[in-house]
Each structure stands twice: as C-alpha cells, then as structure tokens.
C-alpha atoms as a printed R data frame, in Angstrom:
   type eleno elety resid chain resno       x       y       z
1  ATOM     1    CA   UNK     A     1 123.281  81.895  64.725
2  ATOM     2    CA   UNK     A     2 124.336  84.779  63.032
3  ATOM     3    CA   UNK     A     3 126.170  88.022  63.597
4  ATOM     4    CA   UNK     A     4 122.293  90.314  63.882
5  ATOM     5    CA   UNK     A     5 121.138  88.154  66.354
6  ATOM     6    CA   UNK     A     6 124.035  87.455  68.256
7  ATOM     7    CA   UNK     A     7 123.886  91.607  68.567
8  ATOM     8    CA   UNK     A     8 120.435  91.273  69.494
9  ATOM     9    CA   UNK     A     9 121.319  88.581  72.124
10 ATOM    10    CA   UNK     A    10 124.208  90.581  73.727
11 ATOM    11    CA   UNK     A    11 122.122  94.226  73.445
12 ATOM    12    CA   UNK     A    12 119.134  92.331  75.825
13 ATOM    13    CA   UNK     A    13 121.600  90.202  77.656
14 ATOM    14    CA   UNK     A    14 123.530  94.232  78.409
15 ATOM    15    CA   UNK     A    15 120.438  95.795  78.654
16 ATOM    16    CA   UNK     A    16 119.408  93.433  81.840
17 ATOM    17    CA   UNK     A    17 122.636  93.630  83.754
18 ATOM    18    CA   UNK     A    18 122.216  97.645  83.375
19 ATOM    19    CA   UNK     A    19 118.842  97.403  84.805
20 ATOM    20    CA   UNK     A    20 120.091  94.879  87.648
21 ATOM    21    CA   UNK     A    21 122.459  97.768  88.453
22 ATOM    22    CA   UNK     A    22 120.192  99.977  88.130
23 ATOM    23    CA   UNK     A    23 117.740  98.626  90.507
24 ATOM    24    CA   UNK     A    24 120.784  97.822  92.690
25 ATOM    25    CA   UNK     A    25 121.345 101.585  93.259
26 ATOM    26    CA   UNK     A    26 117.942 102.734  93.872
27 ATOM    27    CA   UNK     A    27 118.044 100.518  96.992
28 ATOM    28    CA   UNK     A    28 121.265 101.461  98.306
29 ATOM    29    CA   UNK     A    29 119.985 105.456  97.915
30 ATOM    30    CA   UNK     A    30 116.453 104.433  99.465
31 ATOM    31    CA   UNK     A    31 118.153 102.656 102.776
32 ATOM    32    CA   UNK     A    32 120.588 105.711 102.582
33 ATOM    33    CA   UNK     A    33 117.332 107.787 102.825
34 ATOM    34    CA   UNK     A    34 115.150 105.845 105.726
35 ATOM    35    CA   UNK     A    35 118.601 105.405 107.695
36 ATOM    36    CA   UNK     A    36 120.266 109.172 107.733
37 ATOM    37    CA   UNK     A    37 119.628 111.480 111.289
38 ATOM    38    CA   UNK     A    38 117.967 114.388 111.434
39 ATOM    39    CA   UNK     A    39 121.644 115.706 111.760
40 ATOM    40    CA   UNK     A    40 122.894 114.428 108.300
41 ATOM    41    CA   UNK     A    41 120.011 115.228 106.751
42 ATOM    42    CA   UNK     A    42 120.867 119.570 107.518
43 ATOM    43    CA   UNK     A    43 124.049 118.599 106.612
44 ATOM    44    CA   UNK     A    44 123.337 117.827 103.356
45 ATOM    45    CA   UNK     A    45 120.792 119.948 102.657
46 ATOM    46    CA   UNK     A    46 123.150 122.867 103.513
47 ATOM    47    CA   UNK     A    47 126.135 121.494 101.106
48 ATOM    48    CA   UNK     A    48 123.416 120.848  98.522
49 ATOM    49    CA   UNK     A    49 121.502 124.098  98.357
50 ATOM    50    CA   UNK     A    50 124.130 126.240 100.955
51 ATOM    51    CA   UNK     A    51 121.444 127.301 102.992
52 ATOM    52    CA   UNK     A    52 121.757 127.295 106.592
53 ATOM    53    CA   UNK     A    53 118.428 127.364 108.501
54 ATOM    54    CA   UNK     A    54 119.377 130.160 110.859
55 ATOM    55    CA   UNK     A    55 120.354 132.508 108.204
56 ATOM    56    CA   UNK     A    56 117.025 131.731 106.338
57 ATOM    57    CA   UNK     A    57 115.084 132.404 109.244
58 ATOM    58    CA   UNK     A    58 116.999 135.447 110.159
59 ATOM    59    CA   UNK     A    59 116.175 136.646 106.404
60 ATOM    60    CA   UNK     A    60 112.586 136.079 107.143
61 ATOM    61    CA   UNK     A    61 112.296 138.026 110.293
62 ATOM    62    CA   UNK     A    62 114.281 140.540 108.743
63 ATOM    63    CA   UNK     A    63 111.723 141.138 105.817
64 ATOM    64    CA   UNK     A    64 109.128 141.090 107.984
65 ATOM    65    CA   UNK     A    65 110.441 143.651 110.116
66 ATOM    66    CA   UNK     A    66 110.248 145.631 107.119
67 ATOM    67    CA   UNK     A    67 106.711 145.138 106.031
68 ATOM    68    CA   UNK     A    68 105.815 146.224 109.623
69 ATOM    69    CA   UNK     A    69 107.722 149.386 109.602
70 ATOM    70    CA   UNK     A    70 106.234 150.151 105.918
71 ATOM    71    CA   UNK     A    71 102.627 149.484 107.298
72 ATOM    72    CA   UNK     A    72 103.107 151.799 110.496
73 ATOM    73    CA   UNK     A    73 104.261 154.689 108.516
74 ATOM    74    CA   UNK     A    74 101.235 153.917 106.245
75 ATOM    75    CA   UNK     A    75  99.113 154.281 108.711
76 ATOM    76    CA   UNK     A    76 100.345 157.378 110.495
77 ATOM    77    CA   UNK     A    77 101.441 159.037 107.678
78 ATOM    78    CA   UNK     A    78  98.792 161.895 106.824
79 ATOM    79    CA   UNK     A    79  97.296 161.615 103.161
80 ATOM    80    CA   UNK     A    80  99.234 164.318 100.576
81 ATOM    81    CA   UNK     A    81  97.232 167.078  99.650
C-alpha cells in the first residue's frame, strides 16, 4: 500500500470517529433538552440572552401605558387652527 492511500485510509478512518463523536453529542444535548425543568430552562434563557421575564413584561406594560396616554390626548386634544 502506499503512502496516498494510506492518507486516504486514515482521512476516512478520522473522518468516521469525528462523526461518531459527533453524533455522540447531539444526543447528550437532545436528552439535556427533553430532561431540563421548566426552572432550568428560565435559568438559562436568562444567562443566555440576560433577560428576565418580569422586567420584559414590565417593559411591555410600560410602553403600553404610553401609547394609551398618547391616544387620550389625541383624542381630547382640539385640532390647531
């Protein structure tokens, strides 16, 4: 055999213990998936993206606070003559 296809041989022989791996670690991150709480999942959503769902929600009310009061004064607000 000689040195190109031993090469060959150990590049495909390589390439299927990466893929074994790879496969490997897609189960491990599935079961870590279907197996976290409710709990760890806010957890890491809030490390990941540092929202917290309170302050998002408090955001929300608070903008739509605002459209309200900019529609009332629209609509009481006498047209400029």
């Amino acid at each position: 055999m000689g040195y190109s296809a031993m090469a060959m041989n150990n590049a495909v022989t390589f390439q299927g213990q990466l893929q074994q791996v790879a496969v490997a670690n897609v189960g491990k991150v599935l079961d870590n998936i279907n197996n976290s709480s409710v709990h760890e999942a806010v957890a890491i959503n809030k490390m990941a993206t540092g929202n917290d769902l309170a302050s998002v929600i408090t955001a929300l009310s608070a903008a739509m606070s605002s459209n309200q009061q900019g529609v009332k004064t629209a609509q009481t607000t006498p047209p400029v003559t």
